[in-house]
VOVEX-844319 format. One record per residue (C-alpha): x, y, z; residue in three letters; residue number from 0. Coordinates in Angstrom, 3 decimals. Example, Ala and Ser with C-alpha at 12.3 -4.5 7.8 and 13.67 -1.06 7.14 Angstrom:
NODE         x         y         z  type  seq
NODE    12.300    -4.500     7.800   ALA    0
NODE    13.670    -1.060     7.140   SER    1
This chain:
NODE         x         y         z  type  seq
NODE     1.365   -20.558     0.994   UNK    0
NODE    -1.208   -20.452     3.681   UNK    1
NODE    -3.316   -17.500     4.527   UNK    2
NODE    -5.189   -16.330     7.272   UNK    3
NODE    -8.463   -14.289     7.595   UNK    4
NODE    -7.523   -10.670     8.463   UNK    5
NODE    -9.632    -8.384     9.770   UNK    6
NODE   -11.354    -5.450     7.701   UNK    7
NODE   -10.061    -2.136     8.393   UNK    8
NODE   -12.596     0.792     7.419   UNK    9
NODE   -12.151     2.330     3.774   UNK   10
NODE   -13.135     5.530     2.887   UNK   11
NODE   -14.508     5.317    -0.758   UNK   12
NODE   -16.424     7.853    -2.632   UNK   13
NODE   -19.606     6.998    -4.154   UNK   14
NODE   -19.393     5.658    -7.450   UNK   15
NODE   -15.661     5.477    -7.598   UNK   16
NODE   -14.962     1.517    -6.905   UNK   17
NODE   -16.343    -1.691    -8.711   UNK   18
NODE   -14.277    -4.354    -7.644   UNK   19
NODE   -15.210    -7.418    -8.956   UNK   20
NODE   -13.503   -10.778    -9.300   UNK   21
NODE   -14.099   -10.797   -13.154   UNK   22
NODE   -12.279    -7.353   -13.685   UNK   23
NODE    -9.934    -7.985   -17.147   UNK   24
NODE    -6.308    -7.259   -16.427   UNK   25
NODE    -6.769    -6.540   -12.602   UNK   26
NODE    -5.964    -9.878   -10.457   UNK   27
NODE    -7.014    -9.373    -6.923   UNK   28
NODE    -4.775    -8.800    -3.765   UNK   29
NODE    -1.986    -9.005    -6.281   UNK   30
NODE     1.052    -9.640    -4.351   UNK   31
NODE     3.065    -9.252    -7.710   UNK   32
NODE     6.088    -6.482    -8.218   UNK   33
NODE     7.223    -4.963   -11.897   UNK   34
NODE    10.224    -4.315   -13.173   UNK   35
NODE    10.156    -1.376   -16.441   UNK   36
NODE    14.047    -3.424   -17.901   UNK   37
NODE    14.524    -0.227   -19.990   UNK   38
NODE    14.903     3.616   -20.010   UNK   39
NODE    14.710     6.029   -22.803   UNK   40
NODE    17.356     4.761   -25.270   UNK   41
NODE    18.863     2.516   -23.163   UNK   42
NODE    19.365     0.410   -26.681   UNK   43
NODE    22.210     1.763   -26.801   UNK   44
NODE    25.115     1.872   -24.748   UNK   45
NODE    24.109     4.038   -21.938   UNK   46
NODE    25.782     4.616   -18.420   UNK   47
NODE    22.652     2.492   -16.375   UNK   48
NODE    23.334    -0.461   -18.642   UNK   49
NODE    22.151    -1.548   -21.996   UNK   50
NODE    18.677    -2.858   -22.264   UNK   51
NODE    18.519    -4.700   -25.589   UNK   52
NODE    17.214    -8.524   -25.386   UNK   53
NODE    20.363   -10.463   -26.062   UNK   54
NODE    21.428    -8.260   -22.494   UNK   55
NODE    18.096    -9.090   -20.527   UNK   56
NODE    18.989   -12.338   -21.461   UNK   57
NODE    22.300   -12.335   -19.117   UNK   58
NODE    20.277   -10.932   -16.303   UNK   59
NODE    17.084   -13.361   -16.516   UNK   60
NODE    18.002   -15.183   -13.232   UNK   61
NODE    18.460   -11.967   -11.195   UNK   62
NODE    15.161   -11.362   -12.585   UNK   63
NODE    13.569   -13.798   -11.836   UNK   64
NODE    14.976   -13.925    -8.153   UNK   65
NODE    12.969   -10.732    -7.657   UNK   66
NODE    10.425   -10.219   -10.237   UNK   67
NODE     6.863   -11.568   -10.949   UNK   68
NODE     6.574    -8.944   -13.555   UNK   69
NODE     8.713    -7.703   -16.484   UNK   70
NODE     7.573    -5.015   -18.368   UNK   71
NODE     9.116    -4.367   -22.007   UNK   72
NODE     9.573    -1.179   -24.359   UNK   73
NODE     7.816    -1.706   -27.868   UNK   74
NODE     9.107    -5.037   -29.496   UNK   75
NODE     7.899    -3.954   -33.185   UNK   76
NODE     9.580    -2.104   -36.082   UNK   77
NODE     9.847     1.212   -35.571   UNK   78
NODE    12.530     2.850   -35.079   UNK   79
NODE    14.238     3.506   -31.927   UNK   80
NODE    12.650     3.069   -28.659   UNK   81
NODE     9.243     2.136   -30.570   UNK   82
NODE     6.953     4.446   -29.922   UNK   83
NODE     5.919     5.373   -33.630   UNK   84
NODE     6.219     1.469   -34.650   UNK   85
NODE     5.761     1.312   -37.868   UNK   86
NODE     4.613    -2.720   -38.546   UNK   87
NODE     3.334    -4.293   -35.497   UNK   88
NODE     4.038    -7.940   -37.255   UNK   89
NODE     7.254    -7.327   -37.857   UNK   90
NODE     8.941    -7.807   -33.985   UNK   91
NODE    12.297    -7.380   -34.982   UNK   92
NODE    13.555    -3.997   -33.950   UNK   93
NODE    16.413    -1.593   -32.129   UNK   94
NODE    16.505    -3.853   -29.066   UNK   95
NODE    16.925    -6.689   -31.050   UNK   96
NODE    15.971    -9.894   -33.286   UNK   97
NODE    12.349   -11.304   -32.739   UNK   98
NODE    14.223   -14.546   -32.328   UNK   99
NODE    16.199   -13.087   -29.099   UNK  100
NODE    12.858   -11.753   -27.761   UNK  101
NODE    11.305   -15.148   -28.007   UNK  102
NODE    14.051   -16.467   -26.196   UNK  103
NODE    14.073   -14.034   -23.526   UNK  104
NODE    10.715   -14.503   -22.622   UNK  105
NODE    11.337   -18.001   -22.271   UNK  106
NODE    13.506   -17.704   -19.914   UNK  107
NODE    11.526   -15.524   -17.893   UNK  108
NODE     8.706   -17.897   -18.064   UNK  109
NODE    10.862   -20.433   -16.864   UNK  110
NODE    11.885   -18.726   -14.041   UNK  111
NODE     7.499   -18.020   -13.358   UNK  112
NODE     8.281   -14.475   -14.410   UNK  113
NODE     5.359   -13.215   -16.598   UNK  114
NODE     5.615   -10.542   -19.735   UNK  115
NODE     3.685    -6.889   -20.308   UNK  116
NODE     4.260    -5.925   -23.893   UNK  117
NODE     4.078    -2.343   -24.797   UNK  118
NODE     1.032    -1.589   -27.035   UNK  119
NODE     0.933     0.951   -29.063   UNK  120
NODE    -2.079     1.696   -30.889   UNK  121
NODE    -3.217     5.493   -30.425   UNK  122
NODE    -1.148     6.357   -33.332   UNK  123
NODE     1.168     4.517   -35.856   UNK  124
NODE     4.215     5.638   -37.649   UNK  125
NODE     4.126     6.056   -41.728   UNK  126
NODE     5.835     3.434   -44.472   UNK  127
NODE     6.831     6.645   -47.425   UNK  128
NODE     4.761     9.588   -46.553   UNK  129
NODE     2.780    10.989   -44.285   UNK  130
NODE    -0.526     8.548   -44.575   UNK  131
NODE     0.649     4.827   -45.699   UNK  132
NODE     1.504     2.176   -43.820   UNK  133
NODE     2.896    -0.904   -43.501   UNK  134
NODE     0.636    -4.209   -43.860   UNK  135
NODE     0.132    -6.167   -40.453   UNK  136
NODE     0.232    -9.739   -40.870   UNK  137
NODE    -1.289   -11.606   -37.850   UNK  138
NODE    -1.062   -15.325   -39.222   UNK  139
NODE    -4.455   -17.045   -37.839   UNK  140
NODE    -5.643   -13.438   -37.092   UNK  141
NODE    -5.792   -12.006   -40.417   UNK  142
NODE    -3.581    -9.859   -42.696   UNK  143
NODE    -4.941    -5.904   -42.110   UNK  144
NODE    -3.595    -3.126   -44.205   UNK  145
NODE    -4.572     0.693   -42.424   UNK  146
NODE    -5.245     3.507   -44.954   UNK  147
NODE    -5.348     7.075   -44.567   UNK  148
NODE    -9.476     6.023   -43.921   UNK  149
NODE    -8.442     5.016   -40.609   UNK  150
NODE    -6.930     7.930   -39.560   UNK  151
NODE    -8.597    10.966   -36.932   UNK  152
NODE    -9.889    13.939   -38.703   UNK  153
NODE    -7.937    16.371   -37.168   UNK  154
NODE    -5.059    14.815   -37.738   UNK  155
NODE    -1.776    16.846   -39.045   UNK  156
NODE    -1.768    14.740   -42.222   UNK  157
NODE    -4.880    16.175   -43.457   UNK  158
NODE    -4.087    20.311   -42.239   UNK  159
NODE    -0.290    20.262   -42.619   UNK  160
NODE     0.525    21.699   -46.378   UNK  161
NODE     3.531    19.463   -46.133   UNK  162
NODE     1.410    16.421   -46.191   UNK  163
NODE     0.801    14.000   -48.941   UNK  164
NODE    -2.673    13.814   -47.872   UNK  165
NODE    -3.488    17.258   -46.854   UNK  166
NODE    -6.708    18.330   -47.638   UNK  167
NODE    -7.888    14.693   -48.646   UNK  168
NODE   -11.365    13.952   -47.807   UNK  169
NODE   -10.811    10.302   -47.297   UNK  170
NODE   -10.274    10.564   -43.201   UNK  171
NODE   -11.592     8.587   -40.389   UNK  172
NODE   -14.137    10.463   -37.575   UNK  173
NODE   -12.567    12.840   -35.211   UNK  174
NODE   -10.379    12.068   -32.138   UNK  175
NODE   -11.844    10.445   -28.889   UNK  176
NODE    -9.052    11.747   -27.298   UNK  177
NODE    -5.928    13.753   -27.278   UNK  178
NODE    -4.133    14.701   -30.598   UNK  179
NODE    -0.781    13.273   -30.671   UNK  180
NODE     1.279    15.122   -33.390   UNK  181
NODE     3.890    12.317   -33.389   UNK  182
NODE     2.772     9.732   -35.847   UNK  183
NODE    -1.146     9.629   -37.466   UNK  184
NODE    -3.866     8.951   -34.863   UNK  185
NODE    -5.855     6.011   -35.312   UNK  186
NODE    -9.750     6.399   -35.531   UNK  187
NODE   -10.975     3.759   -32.701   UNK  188
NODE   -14.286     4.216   -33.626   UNK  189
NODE   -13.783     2.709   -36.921   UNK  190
NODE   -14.589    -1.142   -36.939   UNK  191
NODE   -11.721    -1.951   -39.005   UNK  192
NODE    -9.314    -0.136   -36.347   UNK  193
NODE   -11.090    -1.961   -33.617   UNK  194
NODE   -10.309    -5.390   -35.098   UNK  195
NODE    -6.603    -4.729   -36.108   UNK  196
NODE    -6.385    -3.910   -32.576   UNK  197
NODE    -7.782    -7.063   -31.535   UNK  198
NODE    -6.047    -9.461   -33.797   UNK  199
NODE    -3.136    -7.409   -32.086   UNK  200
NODE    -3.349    -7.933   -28.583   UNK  201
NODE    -4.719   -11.543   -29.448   UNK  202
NODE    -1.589   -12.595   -31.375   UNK  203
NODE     0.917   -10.824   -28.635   UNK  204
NODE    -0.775   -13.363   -26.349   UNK  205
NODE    -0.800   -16.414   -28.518   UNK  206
NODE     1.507   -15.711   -30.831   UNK  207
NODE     4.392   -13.894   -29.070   UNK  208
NODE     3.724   -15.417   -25.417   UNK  209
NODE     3.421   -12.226   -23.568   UNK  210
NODE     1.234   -12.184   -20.478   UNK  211
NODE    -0.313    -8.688   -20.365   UNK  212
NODE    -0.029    -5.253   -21.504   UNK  213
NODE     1.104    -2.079   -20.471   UNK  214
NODE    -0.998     0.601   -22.817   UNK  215
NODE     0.500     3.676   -24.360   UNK  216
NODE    -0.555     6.975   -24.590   UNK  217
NODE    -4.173     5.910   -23.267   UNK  218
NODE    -5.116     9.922   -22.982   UNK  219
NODE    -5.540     9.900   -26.715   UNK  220
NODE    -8.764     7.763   -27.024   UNK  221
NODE   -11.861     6.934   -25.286   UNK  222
NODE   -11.343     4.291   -21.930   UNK  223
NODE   -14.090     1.838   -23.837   UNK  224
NODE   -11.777     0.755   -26.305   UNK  225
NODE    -9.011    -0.330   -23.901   UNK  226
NODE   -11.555    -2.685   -22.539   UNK  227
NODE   -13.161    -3.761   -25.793   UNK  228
NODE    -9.556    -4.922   -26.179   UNK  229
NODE    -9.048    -6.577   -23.260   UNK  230
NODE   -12.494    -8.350   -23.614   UNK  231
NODE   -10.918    -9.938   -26.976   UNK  232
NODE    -7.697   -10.847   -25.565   UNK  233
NODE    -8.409   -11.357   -21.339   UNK  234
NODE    -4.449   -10.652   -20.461   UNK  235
NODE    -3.463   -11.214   -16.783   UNK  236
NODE    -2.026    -7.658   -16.476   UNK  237
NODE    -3.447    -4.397   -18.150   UNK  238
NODE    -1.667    -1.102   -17.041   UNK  239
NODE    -2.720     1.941   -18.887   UNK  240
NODE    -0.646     5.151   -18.698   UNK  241
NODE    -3.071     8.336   -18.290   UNK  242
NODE    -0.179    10.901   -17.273   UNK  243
NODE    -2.720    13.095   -15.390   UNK  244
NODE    -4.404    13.690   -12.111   UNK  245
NODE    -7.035    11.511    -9.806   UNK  246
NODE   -10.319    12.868   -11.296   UNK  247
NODE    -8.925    12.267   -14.791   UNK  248
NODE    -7.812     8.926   -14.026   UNK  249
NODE   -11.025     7.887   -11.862   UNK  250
NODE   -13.136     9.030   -15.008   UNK  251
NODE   -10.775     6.546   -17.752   UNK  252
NODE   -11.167     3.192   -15.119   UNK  253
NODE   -15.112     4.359   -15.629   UNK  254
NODE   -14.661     4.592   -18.995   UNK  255
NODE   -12.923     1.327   -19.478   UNK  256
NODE   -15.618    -0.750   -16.772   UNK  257
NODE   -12.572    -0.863   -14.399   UNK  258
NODE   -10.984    -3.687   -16.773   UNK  259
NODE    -7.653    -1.766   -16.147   UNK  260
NODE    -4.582    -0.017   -13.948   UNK  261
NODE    -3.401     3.335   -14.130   UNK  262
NODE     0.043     4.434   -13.740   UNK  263
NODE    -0.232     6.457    -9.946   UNK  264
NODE     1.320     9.581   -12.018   UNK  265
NODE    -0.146    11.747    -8.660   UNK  266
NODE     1.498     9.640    -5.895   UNK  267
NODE     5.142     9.694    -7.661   UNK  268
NODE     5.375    13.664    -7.577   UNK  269
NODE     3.895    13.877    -3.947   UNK  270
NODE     6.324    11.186    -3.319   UNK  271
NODE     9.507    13.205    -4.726   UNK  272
NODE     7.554    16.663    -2.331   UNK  273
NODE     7.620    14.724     0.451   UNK  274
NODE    10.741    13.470     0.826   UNK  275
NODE    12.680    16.596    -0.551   UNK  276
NODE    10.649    18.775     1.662   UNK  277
NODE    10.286    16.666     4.110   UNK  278
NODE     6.119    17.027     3.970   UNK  279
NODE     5.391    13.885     4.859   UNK  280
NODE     2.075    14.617     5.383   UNK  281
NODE     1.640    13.809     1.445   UNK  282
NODE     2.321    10.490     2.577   UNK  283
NODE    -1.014     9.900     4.214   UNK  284
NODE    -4.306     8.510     2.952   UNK  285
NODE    -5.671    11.784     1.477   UNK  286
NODE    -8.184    12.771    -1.656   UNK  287
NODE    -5.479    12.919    -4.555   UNK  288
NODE    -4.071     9.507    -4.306   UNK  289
NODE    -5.518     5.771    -5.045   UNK  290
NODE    -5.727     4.439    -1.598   UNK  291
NODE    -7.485     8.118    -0.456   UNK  292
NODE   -10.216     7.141    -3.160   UNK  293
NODE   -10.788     3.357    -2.488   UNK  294
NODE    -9.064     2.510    -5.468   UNK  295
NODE    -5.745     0.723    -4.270   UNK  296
NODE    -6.446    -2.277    -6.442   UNK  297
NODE    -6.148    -0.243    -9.962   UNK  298
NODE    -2.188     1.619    -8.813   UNK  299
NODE     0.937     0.761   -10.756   UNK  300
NODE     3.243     2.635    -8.289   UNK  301
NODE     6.479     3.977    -9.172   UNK  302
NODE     9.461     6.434    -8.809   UNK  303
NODE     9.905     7.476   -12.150   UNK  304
NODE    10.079     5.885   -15.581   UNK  305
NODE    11.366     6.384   -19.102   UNK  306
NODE     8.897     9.525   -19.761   UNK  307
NODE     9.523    10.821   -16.783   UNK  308
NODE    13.014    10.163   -16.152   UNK  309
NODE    13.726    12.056   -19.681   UNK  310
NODE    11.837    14.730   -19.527   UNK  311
NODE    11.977    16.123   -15.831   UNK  312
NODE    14.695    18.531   -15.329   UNK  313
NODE    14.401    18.412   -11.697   UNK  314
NODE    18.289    18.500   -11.502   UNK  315
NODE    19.390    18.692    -7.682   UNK  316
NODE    16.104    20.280    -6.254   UNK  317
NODE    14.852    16.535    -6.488   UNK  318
NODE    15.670    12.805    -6.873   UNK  319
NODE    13.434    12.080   -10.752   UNK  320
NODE    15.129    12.837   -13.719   UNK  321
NODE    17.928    12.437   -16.015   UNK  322
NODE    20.079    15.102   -14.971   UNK  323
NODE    19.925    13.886   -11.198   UNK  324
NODE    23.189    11.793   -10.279   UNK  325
NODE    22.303     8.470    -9.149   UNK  326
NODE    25.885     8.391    -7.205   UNK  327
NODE    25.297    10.670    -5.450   UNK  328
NODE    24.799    10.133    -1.520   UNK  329
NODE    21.493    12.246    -1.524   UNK  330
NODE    19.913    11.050    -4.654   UNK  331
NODE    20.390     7.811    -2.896   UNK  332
NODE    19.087     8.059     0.114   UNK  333
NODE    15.595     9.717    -1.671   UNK  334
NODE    15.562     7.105    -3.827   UNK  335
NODE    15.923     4.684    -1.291   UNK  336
NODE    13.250     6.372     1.078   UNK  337
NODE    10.776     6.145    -2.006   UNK  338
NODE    11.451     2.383    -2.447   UNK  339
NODE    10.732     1.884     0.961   UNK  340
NODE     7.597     3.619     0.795   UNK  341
NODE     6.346     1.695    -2.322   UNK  342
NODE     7.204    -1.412    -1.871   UNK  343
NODE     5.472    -2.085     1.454   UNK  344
NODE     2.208    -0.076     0.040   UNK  345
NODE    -0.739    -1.436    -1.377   UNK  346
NODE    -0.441    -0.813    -5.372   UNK  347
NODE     1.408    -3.325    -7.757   UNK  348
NODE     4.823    -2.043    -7.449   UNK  349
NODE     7.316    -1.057   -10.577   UNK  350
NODE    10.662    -0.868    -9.947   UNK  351
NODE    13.027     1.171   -12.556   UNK  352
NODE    15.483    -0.099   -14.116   UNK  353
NODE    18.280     2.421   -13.591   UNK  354
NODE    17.491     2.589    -9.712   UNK  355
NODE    18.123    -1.129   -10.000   UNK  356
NODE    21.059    -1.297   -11.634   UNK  357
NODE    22.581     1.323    -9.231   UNK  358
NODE    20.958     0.409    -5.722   UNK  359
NODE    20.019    -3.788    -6.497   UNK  360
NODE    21.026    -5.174    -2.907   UNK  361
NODE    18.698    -2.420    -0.887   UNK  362
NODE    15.642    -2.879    -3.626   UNK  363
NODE    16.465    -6.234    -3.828   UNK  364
NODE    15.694    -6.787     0.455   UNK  365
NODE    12.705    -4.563    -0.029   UNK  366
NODE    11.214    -7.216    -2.241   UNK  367
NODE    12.072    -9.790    -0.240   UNK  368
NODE    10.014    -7.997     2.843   UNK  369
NODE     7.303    -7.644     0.929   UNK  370
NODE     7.193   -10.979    -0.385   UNK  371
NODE     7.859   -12.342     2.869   UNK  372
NODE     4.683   -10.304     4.850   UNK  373
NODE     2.701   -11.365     1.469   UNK  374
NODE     2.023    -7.359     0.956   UNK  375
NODE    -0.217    -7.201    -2.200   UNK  376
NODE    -2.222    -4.577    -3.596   UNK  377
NODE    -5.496    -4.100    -1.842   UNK  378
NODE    -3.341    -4.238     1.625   UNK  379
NODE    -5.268    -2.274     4.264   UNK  380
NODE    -2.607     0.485     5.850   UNK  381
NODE    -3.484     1.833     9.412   UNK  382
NODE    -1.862     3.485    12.823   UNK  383
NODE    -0.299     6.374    10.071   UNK  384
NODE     1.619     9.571    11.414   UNK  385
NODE     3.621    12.184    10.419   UNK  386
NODE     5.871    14.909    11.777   UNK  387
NODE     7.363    17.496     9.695   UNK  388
NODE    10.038    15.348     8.405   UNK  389
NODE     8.826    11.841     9.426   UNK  390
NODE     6.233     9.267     8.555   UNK  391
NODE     4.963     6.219     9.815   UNK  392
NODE     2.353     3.520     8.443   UNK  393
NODE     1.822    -0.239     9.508   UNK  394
NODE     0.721    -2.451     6.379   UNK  395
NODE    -0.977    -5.630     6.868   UNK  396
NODE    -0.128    -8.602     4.478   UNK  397
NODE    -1.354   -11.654     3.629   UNK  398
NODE     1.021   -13.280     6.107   UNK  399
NODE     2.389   -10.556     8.588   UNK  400
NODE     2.258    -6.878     9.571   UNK  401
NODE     5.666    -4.521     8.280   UNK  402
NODE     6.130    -1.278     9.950   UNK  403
NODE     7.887     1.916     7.127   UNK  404
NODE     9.279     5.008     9.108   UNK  405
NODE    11.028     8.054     7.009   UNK  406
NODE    12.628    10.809     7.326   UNK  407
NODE    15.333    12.567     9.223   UNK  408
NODE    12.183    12.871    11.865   UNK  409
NODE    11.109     9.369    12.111   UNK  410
NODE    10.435     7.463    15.314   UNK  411
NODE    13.241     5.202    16.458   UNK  412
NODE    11.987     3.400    18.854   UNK  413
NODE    11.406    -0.311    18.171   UNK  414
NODE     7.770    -1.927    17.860   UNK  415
NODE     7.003    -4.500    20.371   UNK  416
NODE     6.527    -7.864    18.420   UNK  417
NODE     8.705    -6.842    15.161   UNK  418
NODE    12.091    -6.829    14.104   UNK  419
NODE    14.282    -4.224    12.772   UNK  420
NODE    14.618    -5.528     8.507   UNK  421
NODE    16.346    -2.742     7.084   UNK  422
NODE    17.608     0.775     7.672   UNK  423
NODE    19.363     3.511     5.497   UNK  424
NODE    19.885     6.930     5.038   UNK  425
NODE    15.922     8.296     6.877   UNK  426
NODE    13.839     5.053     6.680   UNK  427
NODE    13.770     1.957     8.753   UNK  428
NODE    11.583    -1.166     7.870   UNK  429
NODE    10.282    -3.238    10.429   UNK  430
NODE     8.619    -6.553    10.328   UNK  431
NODE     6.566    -8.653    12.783   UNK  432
NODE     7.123   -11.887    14.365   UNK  433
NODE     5.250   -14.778    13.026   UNK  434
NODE     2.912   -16.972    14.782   UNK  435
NODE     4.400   -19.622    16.483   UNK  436
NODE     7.999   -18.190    15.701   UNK  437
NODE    10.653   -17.138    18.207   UNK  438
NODE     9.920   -13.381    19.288   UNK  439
NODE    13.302   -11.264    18.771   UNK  440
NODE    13.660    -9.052    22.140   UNK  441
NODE    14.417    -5.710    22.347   UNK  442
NODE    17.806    -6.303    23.722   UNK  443
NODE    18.793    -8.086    20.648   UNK  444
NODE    17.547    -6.498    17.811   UNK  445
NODE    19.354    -6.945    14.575   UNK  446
NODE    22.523    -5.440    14.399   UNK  447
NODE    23.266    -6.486    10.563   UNK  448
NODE    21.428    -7.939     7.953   UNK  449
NODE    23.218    -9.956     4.369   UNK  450
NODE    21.924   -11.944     1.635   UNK  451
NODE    22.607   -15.359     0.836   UNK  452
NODE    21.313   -17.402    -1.785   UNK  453
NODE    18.893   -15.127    -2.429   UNK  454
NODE    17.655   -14.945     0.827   UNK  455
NODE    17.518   -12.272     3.237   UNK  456
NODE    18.944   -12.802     6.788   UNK  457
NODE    19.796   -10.875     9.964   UNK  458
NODE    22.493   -11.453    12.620   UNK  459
NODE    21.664   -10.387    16.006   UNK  460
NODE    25.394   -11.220    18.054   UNK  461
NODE    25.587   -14.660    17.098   UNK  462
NODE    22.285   -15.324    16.207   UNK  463
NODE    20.991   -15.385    12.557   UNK  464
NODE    17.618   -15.386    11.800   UNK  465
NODE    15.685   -15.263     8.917   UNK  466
NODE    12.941   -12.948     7.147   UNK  467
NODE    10.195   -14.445     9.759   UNK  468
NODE    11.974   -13.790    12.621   UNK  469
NODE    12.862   -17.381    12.612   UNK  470
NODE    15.994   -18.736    14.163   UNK  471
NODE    18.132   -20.836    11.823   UNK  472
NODE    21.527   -20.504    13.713   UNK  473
NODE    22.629   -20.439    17.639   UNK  474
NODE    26.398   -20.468    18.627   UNK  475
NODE    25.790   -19.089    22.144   UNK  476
């Protein structure tokens, strides 16, 4: 697709805060890419947003595709589950299905130019018999590694719980660089054995397994260096790290890690969920607690909620996260809505969630396509922002065109000169500009209706359809 040269907005970015270099591991620049998380806590089994195992991913592949440039995927070793204490890394067959079905279901998603974030587990490990065994890992052409209780952090609960097989042992690994997790047994990452299990790991997901990148567990539980010793080893396209904590917290692990990562923007989905409950939109704007307030647009995973999140927020009808929120409901959907809006024409790499998806897939679906179609990505510079107690407004420039977001109950109505009404809901309105060279709509005709066909977003103004550019394709006046 061609590109033109935009021009440079100014950035506010604190001293020391951004390194952006082309060579950064797992961080691919002006990414225009958006995720989709295809599971939810559990969703295993039969569940009311869907089952999520691989052999029913695989009947959804081409809606995937249609949408996606991203996939990410709960833990695909034995463990148990939804995989979060794995047990044998190796061994890939597990609750959501055969390792055969997962190798077929990334296949198809590579044929369709979709690419694959495995979720890596490696802060702790679940036991074989007791409290400190484990299974053997056998990586083929990366070695056969068997962990002992050697390997694991000195404070761990195996070695102070009098229930443990191994309490009181002094065969333990160094203490924690991190957070304890009282789960499974945390892994010692300073140990050099640990560090190259981890790397004949991500190595053999790549090479072995075909995924693309990684989406890193629990990263709060050791030190950012090792993250990026791993991704040094293995160079995926894609590394995502979840830190659930604040800015400062975060800005200190992309230090620690040499900015060879993303973050999960934990602090822009709950002033999200304020803002459009409370209609303080001001929470909205480019301030000191989110990623684009600090420079640092390039390293956001943006979101609305996720598996963690969705299961353990009881936010109930005060808000629009959670499990106990109803996702039929007219007001759930119309927050949930406004939030995809918001995220989807913001810098950030974008990740979608499965359960709004499988409720609301026509209005996320669109929002794609606008972003796709103004070549949004994730260093996009955002500019003429404003906000009235319940309303917002931001212009984002893409790679291709400009696309106008308004929310909120108080949002301006009025129609931009030069763009074209996209989509509109409950409290937000997207607008997108007229190409070069491309048949200005007027202000007397603006979109009246908008469908998809083939895929393809379209919008009838009278008897005139046009498509995402503003281009007209049919004229029966």
């Amino acid at each position: 697709m061609k590109r033109i040269i935009l021009y440079l907005l100014p950035m506010l970015v604190y001293a020391g805060a951004m390194r952006v270099h082309a060579e950064n591991i797992g961080v691919p620049a002006e990414c225009e890419d958006v995720m989709l998380q295809v599971f939810y806590w559990d969703s295993y089994k039969e569940t009311k947003y869907g089952r999520t195992k691989w052999i029913d991913l695989l009947k959804d592949t081409a809606a995937i595709n249609a949408n996606f440039d991203l996939v990410w995927f709960p833990p695909s070793a034995k463990g148990g589950g939804v995989g979060y204490s794995h047990k044998q890394l190796s061994n890939q067959e597990s609750d959501w299905g055969t390792r055969a079905r997962l190798v077929e279901l990334i296949a198809a998603l590579h044929a369709g130019h979709t690419k694959v974030l495995g979720d890596i587990v490696i802060n702790h490990r679940g036991n074989k018999s007791n409290w400190c065994d484990f299974f053997e890992d056998d990586f083929k052409g990366y070695g056969k590694w068997q962990l002992t209780q050697a390997h694991i952090c000195k404070g761990d609960e195996g070695f102070t719980n009098p229930s443990s097989t191994c309490y009181g042992s002094s065969e333990r690994g160094a203490a924690d660089t991190g957070s304890n997790f009282d789960g499974a047994r945390d892994l010692d990452h300073t140990n050099e054995y640990v560090q190259n299990w981890s790397k004949a790991y991500v190595q053999w997901m790549l090479d072995t397994m075909k995924y693309d990148g990684f989406r890193y567990d629990m990263t709060l539980g050791f030190h950012g260096r090792y993250l990026s010793m791993y991704n040094e080893a293995s160079q995926p396209y894609l590394s995502v790290s979840e830190l659930w904590e604040g800015i400062d917290r975060q800005k200190q692990h992309l230090e620690e890690t040499n900015y060879n990562t993303m973050i999960f923007d934990f602090q822009q989905k709950y002033e999200l969920h304020k803002a459009i409950v409370n209609g303080s939109y001001s929470k909205l704007m480019k301030n000191s607690n989110s990623f684009r307030g600090q420079g640092l647009e390039r390293y956001a995973v943006t979101f609305v909620d996720n598996h963690d999140t969705f299961e353990r927020d009881g936010y109930g009808n005060n808000q629009f996260g959670g499990q106990y929120c109803d996702l039929n409901s007219a007001v759930t959907k119309a927050r949930v809505l406004q939030a995809y809006a918001y995220i989807l024409c913001m810098p950030g790499v974008p990740c979608v969630f499965w359960p709004h998806w499988y409720k609301y897939k026509d209005e996320i679906n669109t929002f794609i396509k606008i972003r796709k179609e103004a070549g949004i990505h994730s260093e996009s510079a955002v500019f003429d922002e404003s906000y009235v107690q319940g309303g917002y407004s931001g212009t984002v420039q893409g790679h291709n065109r400009k696309v106008i977001v308004r929310l909120g109950k108080n949002r301006d109505m009025t129609i931009p000169a030069g763009y074209f009404k996209c989509a509109e809901g409950d409290y937000y309105f997207v607008y997108q500009e007229v190409g070069e060279g491309i048949e200005e709509v007027q202000r007397n005709e603006l979109p009246s209706s908008k469908f998809i066909e083939g895929g393809k977003l379209y919008i009838r103004c009278g008897e005139r359809v046009y498509d995402a550019h503003g281009q007209l394709i049919s004229d029966n006046k």
